[in-house]
VOGU-3710 file (C-alpha; in Angstrom, 3 decimals, decimal comma):
1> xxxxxxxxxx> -29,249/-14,600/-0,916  -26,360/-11,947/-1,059  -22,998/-12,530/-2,855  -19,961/-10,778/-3,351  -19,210/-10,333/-7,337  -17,139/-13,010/-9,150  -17,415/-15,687/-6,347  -20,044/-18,071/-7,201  -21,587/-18,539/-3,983  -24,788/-19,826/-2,709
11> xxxxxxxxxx> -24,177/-23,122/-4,452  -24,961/-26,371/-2,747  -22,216/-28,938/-3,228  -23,805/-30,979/-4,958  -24,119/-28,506/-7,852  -20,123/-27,221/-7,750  -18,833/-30,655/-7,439  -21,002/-31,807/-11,017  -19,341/-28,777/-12,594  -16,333/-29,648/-11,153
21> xxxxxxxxxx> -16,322/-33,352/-12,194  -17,836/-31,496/-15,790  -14,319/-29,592/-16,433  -12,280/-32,414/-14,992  -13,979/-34,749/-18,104  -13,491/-31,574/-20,586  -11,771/-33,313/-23,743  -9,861/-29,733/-23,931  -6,241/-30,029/-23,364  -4,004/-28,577/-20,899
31> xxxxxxxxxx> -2,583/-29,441/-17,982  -4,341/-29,972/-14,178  -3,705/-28,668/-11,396  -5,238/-31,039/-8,473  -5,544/-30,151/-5,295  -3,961/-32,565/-2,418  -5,598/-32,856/0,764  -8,664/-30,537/-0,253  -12,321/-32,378/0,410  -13,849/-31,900/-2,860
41> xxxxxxxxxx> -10,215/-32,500/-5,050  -11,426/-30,147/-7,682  -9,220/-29,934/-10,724  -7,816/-27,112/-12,046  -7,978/-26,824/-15,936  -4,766/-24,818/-17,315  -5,347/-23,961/-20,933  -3,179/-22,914/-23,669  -2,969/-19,389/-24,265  -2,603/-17,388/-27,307
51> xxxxxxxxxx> -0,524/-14,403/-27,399  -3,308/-12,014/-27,227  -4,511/-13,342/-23,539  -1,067/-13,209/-22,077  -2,744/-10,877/-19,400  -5,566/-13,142/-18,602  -3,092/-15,808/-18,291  -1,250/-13,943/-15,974  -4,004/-13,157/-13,714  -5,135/-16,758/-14,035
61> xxxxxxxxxx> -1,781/-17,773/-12,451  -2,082/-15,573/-9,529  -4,847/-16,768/-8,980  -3,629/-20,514/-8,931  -1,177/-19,067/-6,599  -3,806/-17,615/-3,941  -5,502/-21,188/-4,641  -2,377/-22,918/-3,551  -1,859/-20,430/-0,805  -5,300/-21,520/0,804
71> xxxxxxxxxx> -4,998/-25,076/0,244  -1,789/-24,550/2,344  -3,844/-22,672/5,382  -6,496/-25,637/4,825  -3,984/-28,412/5,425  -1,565/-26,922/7,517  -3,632/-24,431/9,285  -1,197/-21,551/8,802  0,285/-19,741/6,280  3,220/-20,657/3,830
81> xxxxxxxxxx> 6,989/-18,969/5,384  4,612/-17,177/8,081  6,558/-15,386/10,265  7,119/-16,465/14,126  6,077/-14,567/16,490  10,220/-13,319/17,770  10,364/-12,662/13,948  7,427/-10,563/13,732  8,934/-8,699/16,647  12,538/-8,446/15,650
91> xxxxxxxxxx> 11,029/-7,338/11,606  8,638/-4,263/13,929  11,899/-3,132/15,993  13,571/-2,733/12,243  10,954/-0,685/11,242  11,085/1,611/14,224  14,599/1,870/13,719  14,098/3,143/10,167  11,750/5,403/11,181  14,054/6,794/13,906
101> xxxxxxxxxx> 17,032/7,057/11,594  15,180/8,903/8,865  14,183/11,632/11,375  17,357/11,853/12,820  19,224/12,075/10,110  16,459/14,763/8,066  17,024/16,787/11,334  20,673/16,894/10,636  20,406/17,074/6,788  17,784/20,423/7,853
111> xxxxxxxxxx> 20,233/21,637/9,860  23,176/21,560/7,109  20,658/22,761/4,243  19,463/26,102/6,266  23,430/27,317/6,469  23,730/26,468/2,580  20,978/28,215/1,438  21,998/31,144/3,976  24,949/31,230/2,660  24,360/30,650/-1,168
121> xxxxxxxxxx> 20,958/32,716/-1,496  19,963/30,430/-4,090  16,042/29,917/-4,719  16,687/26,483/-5,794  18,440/25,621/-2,534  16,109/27,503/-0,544  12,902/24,834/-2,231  15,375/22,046/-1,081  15,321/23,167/2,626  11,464/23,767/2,986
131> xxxxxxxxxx> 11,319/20,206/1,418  13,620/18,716/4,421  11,560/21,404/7,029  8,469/19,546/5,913  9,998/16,449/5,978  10,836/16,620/9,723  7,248/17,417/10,286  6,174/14,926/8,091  7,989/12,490/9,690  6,793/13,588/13,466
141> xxxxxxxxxx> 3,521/13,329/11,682  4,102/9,666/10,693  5,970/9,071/14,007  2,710/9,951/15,585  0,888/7,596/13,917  2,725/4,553/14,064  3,033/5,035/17,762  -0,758/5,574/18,490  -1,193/2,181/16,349  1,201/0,686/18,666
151> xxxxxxxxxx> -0,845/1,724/22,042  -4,059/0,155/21,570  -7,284/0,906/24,162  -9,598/-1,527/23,534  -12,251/0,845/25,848  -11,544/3,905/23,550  -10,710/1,987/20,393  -12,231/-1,531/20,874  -11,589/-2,423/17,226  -7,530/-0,888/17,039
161> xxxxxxxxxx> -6,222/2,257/15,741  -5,161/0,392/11,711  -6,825/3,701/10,507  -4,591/5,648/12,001  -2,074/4,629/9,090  -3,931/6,386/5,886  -4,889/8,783/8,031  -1,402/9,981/8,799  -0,331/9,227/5,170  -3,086/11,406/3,971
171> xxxxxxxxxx> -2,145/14,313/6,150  1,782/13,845/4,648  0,338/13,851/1,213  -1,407/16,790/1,589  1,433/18,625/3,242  3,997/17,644/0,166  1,338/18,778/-2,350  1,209/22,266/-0,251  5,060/22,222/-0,627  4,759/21,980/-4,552
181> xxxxxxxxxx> 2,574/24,889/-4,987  4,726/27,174/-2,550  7,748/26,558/-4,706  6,051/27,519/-7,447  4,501/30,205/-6,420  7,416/31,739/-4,736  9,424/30,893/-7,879  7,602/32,678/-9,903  7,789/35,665/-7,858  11,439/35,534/-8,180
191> xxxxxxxxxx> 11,198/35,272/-11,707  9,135/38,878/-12,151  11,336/40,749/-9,626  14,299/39,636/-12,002  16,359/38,288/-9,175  19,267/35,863/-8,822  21,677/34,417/-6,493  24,499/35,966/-5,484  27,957/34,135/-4,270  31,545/34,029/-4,265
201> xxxxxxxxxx> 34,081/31,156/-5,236  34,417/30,151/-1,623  30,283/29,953/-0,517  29,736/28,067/-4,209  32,110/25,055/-3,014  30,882/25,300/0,744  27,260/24,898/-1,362  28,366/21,868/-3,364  29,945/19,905/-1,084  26,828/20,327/1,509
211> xxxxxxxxxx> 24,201/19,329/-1,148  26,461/16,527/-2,490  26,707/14,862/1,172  22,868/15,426/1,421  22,163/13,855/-1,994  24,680/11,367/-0,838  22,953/10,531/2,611  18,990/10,810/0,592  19,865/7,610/-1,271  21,103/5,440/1,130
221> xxxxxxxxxx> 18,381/6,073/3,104  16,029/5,629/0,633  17,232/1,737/-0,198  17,125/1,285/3,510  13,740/2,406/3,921  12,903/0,692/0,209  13,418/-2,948/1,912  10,382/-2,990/4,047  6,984/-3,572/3,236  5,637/-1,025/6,226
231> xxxxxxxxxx> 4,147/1,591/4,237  4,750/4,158/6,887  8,151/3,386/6,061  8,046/3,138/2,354  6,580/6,478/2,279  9,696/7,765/4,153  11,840/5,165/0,863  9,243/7,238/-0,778  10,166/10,652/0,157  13,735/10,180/0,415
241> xxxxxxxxxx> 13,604/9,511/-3,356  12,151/12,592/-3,756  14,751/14,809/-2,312  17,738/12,956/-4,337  16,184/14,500/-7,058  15,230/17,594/-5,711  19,086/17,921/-4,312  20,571/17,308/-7,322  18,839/19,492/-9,838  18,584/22,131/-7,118
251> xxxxxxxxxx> 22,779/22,013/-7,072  22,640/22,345/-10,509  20,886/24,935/-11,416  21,962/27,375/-8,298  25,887/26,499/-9,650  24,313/27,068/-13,618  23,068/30,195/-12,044  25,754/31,367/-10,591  28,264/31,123/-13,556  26,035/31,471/-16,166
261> xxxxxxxxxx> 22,121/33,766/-16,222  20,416/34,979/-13,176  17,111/33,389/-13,927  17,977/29,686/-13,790  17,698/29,706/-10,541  14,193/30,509/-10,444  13,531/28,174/-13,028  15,664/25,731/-11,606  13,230/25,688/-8,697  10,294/25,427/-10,698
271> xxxxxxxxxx> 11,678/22,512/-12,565  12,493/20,514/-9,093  8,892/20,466/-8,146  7,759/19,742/-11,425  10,328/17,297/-12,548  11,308/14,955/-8,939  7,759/13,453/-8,879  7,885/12,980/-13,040  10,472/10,197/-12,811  8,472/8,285/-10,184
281> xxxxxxxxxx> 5,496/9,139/-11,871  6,576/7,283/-15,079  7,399/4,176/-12,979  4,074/4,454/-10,944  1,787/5,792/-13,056  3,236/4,522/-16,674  2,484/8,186/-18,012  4,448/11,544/-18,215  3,651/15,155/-17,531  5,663/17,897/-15,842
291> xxxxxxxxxx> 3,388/20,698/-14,772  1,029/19,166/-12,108  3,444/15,333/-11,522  4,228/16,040/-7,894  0,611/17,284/-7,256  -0,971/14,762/-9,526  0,576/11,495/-7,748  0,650/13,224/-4,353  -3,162/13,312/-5,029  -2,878/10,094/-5,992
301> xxxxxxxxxx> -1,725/8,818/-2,321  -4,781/10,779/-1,012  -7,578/9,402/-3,178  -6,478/5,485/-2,476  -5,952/5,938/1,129  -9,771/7,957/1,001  -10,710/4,703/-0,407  -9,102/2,796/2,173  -11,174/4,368/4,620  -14,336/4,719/3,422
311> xxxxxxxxxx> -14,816/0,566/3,094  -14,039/0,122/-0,757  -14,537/-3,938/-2,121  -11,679/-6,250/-2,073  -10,880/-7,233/-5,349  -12,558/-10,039/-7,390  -8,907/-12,252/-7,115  -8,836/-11,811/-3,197  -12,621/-12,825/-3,252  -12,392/-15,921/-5,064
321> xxxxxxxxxx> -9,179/-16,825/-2,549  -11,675/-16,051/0,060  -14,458/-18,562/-0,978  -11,817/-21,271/-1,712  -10,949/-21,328/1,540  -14,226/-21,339/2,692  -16,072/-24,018/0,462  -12,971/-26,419/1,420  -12,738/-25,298/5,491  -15,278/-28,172/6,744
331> xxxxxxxxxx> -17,104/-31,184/4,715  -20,326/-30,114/6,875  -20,285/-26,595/5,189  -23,468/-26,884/2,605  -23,208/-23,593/1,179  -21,498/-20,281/1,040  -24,430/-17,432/1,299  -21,976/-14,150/1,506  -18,297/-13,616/1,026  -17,372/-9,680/1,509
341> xxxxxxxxxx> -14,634/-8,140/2,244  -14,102/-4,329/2,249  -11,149/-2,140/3,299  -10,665/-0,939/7,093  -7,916/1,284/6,509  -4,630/-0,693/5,560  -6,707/-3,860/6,227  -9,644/-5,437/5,393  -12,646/-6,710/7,153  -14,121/-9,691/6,304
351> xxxxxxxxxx> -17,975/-11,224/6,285  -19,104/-14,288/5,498  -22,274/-16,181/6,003  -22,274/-20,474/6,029  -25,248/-22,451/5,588  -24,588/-25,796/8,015  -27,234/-28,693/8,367  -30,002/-27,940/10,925  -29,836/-30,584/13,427  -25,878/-29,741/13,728
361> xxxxxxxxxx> -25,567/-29,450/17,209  -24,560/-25,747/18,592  -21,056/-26,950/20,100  -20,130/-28,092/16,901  -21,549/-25,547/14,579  -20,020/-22,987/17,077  -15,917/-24,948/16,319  -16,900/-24,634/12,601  -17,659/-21,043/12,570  -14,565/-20,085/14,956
371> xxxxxxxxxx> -11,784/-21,732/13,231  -12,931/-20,857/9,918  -12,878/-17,407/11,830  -9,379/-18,217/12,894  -8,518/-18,968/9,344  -9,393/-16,067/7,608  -7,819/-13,557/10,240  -4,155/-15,523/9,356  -4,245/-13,959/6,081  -1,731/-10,881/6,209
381> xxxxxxxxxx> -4,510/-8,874/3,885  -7,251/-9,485/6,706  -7,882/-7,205/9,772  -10,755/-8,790/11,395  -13,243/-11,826/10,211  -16,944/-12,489/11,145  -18,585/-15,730/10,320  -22,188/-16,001/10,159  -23,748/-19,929/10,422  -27,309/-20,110/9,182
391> xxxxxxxxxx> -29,483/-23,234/8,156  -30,885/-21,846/5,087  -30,006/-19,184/2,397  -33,280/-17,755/1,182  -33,704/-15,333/3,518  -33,814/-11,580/3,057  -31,054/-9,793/3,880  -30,597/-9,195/7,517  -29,116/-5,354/7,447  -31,250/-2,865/6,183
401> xxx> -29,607/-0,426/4,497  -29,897/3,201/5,635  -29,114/6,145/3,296
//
């Protein structure tokens, strides 16, 4: 009998319900939770929590909540404020049209950038325009992406193109991480040849004002893009935070270099890679560091979308909201052999195996298994589901693993 960690499956009913009844009779106190509508009305016991578990009591409540979510599919057979199918298109035509904008406008920002650091000289300046080069082909890159997912083939692809989604994100990653070390690099060359910018009073405001109307046009675009949950487009909310703060310290220090010494330029540049990814990295990543931030979180993006595509375990939480809905899909339903889910890029796939009674006829073991199916692929987490029925559970497992 196989079984995902943390679910308690493989039980008969019998057996869950006893424990069930068990905790409901507890003399402990705290309030229950009980379940309308659900077959085996199994309370929920809610204790009182000291200071020190604040954390389990928090992930206690989410987990009440994914409860209550599924006992919401179960009765109403669809999800709680699930979108209709006009809304789901009208919410994809927004995201297209924040994709569009962003790569319209970075063309246009590129374009003003290129004449201020021609005209201004400045290193700093200079690391600002590469960033909005690579974030034009960045953006194509995402652009790409999002439109393959959007052309299926179900000959060529028969299972979709989700992947396509890290994939592209990984390949933007890794270009932003190459933009890092460049600056650096080419920073420090600067910095042993001794060399600054060079610019009179009328270039230095022609500077300023372009950068300010960049920095300007960076942030609104980056609460536009920070109000979908797309994360195509949250890495362009993402990336547009990046370059406010790349902007602004670049204007800085090119206008500190100017007036004041030669090599703060240089420097200037150095601290923009090092120092835009810091801030987000102490709201990400609750930890600071200058040298390696942009790398470090860039790498970051890589190594969870890697996992996203390699088929990494859903988390226990998302498990145990998996077998709730399960156990309480069908009275029929004896017991719950396997509940897995793994990723499938943005997505995840999900398994699970049902033991029915044996005389159940086909027809109807066949409507149990499909709208359980049905079910499970209404979740928003959930790419694709497969349910297994079976008659018995102690059986070896039926896929043999290869190494």
């Amino acid at each position: 009998m196989e079984s995902s960690s943390g679910c308690g499956v493989g039980e008969s009913r019998r057996e869950l319900l006893g424990r069930r009844r068990s905790k409901a009779d507890s003399p402990r106190g705290g309030s229950t939770l009980m379940s309308s509508g659900c077959r085996s009305a199994a309370p929920i016991i809610v204790t009182r929590l000291s200071v020190s578990n604040v954390s389990f009591g928090i992930r206690q409540e989410r987990l009440l909540e994914g409860f209550n979510e599924m006992e919401t599919i179960h009765e109403s057979g669809c999800l709680p404020d699930a979108l209709t199918e006009d809304q789901m298109k009208q919410l994809a035509r927004s995201e297209r049209m924040a994709v569009h904008v962003s790569n319209i406008a970075n063309l246009f920002l590129f374009i003003a950038k290129v004449y201020a650091s021609i005209e201004s000289r400045s290193l700093a300046v200079i690391a600002s325009t590469m960033d909005s080069f690579l974030d034009l082909l960045s953006g194509l890159i995402l652009w790409f992406t999002s439109h393959a997912m959007k052309t299926p083939n179900q000959y060529h692809y028969p299972i979709g193109k989700k992947r396509m989604q890290p994939v592209g994100i990984i390949v933007f990653a890794s270009v932003m991480a190459t933009l890092g070390l460049q600056i650096i690099l080419e920073s420090v060359r600067q910095l042993i040849a001794k060399t600054g910018p060079d610019m009179d009073h009328e270039k230095e405001k022609w500077m300023i004002g372009i950068m300010v109307s960049v920095t300007v046009v960076k942030f609104v675009l980056m609460i536009y893009c920070r109000r979908f949950k797309n994360e195509i487009v949250r890495a362009y909310a993402q990336d547009h935070l990046f370059d406010v703060v790349t902007n602004s310290i670049g204007l800085a220090t090119a206008v500190l270099a100017v007036r004041f010494y030669w090599w703060i330029d240089p420097t200037g540049a150095i601290i923009v890679i090092c120092l835009k990814d810091a801030i987000l990295t102490l709201l990400i990543l609750s930890c600071g560091g200058l040298a390696d931030s942009i790398i470090r979180t860039w790498a970051k993006t890589v190594v969870e979308n890697v996992w996203s595509l390699i088929g990494r375990t859903a988390p226990p939480d998302f498990l145990a909201k998996l077998t709730y809905l399960i156990w309480n899909h069908h009275k029929e339903i004896q017991h719950i052999d396997t509940v897995r889910a793994y990723t499938f890029g943005s997505h995840y796939f999900v398994e699970v195996d049902i033991v029915l009674p044996e005389d159940m006829l086909l027809s109807q073991a066949h409507n149990i298994g499909e709208t359980l199916q049905e079910k499970l692929e209404q979740l928003p987490e959930v790419e694709r589901a497969f349910v297994h029925i079976d008659f018995e559970f102690t059986h070896r497992p039926e896929h043999k693993s290869k190494v």
